[in-house]
C-alpha positions in Angstrom: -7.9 -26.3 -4.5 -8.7 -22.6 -4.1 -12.0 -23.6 -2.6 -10.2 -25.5 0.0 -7.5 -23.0 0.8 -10.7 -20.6 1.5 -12.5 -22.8 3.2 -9.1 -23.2 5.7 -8.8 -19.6 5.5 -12.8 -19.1 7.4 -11.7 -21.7 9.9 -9.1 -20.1 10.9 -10.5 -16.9 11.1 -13.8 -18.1 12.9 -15.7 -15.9 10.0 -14.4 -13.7 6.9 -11.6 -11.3 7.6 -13.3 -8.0 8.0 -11.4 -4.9 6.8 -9.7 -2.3 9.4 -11.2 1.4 9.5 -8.8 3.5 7.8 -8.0 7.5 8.3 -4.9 9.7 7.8 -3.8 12.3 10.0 -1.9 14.8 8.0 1.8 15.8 9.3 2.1 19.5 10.2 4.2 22.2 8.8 6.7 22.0 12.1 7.5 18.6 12.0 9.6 19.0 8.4 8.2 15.0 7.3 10.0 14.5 4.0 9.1 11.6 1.7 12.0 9.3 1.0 14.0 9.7 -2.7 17.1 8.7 -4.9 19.7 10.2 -2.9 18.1 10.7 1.2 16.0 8.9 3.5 12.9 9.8 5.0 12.9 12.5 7.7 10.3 12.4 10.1 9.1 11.5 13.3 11.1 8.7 15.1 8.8 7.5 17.3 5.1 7.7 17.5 1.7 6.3 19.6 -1.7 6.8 19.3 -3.4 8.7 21.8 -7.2 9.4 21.1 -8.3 9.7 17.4 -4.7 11.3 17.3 -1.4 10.7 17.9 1.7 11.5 19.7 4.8 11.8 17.7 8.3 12.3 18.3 9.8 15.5 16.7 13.7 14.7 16.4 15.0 18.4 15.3 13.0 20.3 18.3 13.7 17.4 20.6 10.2 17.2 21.8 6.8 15.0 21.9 4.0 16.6 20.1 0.3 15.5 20.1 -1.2 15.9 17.2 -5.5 15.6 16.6 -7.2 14.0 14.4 -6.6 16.8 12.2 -3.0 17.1 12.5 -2.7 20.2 14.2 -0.3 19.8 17.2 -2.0 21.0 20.6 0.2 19.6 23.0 4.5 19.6 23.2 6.7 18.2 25.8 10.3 18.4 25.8 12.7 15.9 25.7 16.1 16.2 26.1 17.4 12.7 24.1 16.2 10.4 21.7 12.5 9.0 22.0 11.4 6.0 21.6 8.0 3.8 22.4 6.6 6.3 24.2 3.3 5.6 26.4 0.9 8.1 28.0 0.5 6.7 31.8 -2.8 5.9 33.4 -2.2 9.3 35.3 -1.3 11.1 32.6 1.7 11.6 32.7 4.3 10.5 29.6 7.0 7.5 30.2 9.5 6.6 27.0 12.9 5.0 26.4 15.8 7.4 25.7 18.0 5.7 23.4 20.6 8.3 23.4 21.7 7.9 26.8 19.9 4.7 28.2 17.4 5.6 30.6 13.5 5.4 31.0 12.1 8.8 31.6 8.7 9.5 33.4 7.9 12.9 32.9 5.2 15.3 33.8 2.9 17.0 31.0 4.4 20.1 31.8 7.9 18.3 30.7 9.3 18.1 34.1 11.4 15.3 34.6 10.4 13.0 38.3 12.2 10.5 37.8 15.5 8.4 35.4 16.1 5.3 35.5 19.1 3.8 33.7 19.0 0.8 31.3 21.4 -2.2 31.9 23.6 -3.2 29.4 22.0 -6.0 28.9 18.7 -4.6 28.1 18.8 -4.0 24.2 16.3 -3.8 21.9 13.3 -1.9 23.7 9.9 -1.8 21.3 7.4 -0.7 23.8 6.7 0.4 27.3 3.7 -0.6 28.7 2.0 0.5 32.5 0.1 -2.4 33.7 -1.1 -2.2 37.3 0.9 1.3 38.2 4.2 -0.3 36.9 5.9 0.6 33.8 6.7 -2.6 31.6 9.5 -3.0 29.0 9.2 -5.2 25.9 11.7 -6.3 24.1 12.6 -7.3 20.2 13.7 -10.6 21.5 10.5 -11.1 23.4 11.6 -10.0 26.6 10.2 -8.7 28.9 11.1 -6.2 32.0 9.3 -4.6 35.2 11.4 -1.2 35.6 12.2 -1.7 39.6 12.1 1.1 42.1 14.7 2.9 43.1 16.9 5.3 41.0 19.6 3.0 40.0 18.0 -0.7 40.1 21.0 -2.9 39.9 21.5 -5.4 37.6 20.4 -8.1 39.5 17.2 -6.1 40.2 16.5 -6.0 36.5 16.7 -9.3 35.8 15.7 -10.5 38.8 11.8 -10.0 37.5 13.0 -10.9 33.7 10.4 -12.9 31.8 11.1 -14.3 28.5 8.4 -14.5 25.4 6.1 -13.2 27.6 3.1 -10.9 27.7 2.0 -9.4 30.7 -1.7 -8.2 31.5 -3.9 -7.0 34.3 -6.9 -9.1 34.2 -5.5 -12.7 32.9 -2.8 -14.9 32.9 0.7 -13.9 31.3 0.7 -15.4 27.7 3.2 -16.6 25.5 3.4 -18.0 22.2 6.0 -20.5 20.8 6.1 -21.8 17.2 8.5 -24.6 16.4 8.2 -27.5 13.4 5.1 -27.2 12.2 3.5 -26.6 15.3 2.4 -23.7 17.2 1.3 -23.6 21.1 0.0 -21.1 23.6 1.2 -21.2 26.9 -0.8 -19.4 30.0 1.5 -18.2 32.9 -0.4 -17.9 36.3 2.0 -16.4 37.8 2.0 -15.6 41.8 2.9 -12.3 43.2 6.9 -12.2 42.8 7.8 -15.5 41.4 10.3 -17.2 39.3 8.9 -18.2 35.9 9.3 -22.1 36.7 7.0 -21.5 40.1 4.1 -20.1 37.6 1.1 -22.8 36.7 1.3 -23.2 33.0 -1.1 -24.2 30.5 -0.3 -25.1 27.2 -2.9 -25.4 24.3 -2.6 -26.0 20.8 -2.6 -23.0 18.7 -4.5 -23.3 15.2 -2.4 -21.5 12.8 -1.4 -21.1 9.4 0.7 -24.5 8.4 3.5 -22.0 7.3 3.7 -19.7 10.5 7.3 -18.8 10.5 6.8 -16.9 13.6 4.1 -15.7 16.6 3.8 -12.7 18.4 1.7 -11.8 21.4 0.7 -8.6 20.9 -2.0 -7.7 23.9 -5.2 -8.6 25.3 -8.2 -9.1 23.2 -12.1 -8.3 24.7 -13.4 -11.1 27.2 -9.9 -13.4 27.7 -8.0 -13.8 24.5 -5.5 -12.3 22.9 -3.8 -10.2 19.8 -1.2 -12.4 17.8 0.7 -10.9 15.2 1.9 -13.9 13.1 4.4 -14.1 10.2 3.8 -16.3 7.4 5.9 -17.6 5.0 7.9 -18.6 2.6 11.2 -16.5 4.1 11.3 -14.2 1.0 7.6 -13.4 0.7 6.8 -13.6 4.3 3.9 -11.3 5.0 2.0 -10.5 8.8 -1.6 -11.2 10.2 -3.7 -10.4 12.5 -5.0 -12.6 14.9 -7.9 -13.2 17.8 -7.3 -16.4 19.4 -9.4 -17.0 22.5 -8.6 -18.5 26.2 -8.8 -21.7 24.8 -6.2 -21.0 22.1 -8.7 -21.2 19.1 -8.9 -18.6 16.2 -11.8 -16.2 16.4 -10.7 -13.6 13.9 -7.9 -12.9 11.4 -6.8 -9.4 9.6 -4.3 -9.3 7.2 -2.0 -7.1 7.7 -0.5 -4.1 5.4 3.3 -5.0 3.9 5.4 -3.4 6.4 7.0 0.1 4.2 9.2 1.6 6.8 11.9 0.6 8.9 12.0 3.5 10.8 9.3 3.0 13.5 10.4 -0.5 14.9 6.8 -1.7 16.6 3.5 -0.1 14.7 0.8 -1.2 16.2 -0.2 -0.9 19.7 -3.0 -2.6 22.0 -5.7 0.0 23.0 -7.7 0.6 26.6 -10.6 -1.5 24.8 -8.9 -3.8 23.0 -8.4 -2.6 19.9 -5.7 -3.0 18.0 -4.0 0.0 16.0 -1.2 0.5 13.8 0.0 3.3 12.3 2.2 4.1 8.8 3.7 7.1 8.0 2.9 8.1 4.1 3.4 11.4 2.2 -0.1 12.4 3.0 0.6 12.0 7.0 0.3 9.2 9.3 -2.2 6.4 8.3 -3.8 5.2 11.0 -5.9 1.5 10.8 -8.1 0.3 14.1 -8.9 -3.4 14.4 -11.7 -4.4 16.6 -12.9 -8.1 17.3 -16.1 -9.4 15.7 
């Protein structure tokens, strides 16, 4: 039996699971991290990114962004006025994040000057990550939605949800992908989608997923090298459910498969982020600082 659940296990992950590289960038005297014990929470950053080998984190008492390097020292600081979260450093440089405090997506120069605010609709709960794909800044939500932020300073309602897409994951280079796992059975969907069109005006594929027999739940996480992509899927049983890691490629097969670390916080909502070259990175905050794991495809 155990040689046939290993044997399942290598076809699902096209090979043996290889291990992430691991490294810790210690927390700095200013940012007051304070483990969790009987009697208080945490306190720390509340938002964070990588950005590098280090990281920029969210610095609730000072109200400001700080980048850290690898080494933890902080050499860059911008201010921010509410409550970050999922920030993203732009392909110009510049920083974009969700303010949860009063419901707007800044974009904000390095020097911390605000251009522009646009306000959230009430509709739009949830955020987990901003993402810039092609010069536009794109919203992801908890629910698997997802948002282009329009133009103008006060999109209206209709203008948000005119472009909404749900379950799926936008990229530059490929077709928009989704993931849907129901009774057993999981399938990948491929979205060609036209400039400016409805979802039901998009040519779909859909191809068979190979995944656990117990997937509870699928997540498109990014783009993978050549035309795949980054699933994050939940296996279960419910009360022992645990997260991979997995390549699938355009054709919806399994290249590679990374167990993932139990999740220990609740206080950083989305962990792991898609890099420029496809890597995959997630990061844990522990006493010693943030641990920071890279995944790269075989």
């Amino acid at each position: 039996m155990q040689s046939l659940v290993l044997t399942i296990a290598l076809l699902l992950s096209g090979g043996p699971a290889t291990e992430a590289r691991t490294a810790v960038v210690p927390w700095p005297a200013l940012l007051g991290y304070q483990p969790a014990a009987p009697g208080h929470l945490a306190l720390g950053p509340g938002a964070a990114m990588p950005d590098g080998d280090g990281l920029w984190l969210f610095h609730a008492p000072s109200h400001a962004l700080v980048r850290l390097d690898a080494e933890g020292a902080p050499v860059e600081q911008v201010a921010a006025a509410g409550f970050v979260h999922s920030p993203v450093v732009r392909a110009d440089g510049t920083l974009a994040w969700v303010d949860l405090a009063r419901r707007v997506v800044v974009l904000t120069g390095r020097d911390g000057r605000v251009t522009r605010e646009v306000p959230l609709p009430a509709g739009l709960d949830l955020v987990r990550r901003v993402r810039e794909i092609d010069g536009r800044l794109v919203l992801h939500t908890a629910l698997q939605e997802t948002f282009t932020v329009p133009g103008g300073d006060a999109p209206s309602l209709r203008a948000w949800f005119a472009a909404r897409r749900e379950g799926l994951l936008f990229a530059a280079d490929r077709p928009a992908a989704q993931v849907v796992v129901s009774e057993g059975r999981a399938l990948l969907r491929l979205h060609a989608l036209p400039a400016g069109p409805t979802v039901g005006q998009a040519r779909v594929t859909t191809l068979p997923l190979a995944l656990p027999p117990d997937a509870l739940a699928a997540e498109v996480l990014g783009p993978a090298p050549g035309e795949g992509w980054w699933l994050r899927v939940t296996t279960g049983p419910r009360e022992q459910a645990r997260d991979d890691l997995i390549v699938v490629d355009a054709r919806g097969r399994a290249r590679a498969r990374f167990a993932l670390p139990a999740r220990r916080t609740l206080s950083w909502p989305d962990t792991l982020f898609v890099g420029s070259t496809g890597e995959v990175v997630g990061l844990t905050p522990t006493d010693a600082g943030v641990e920071r794991r890279t995944w790269r495809q075989p």
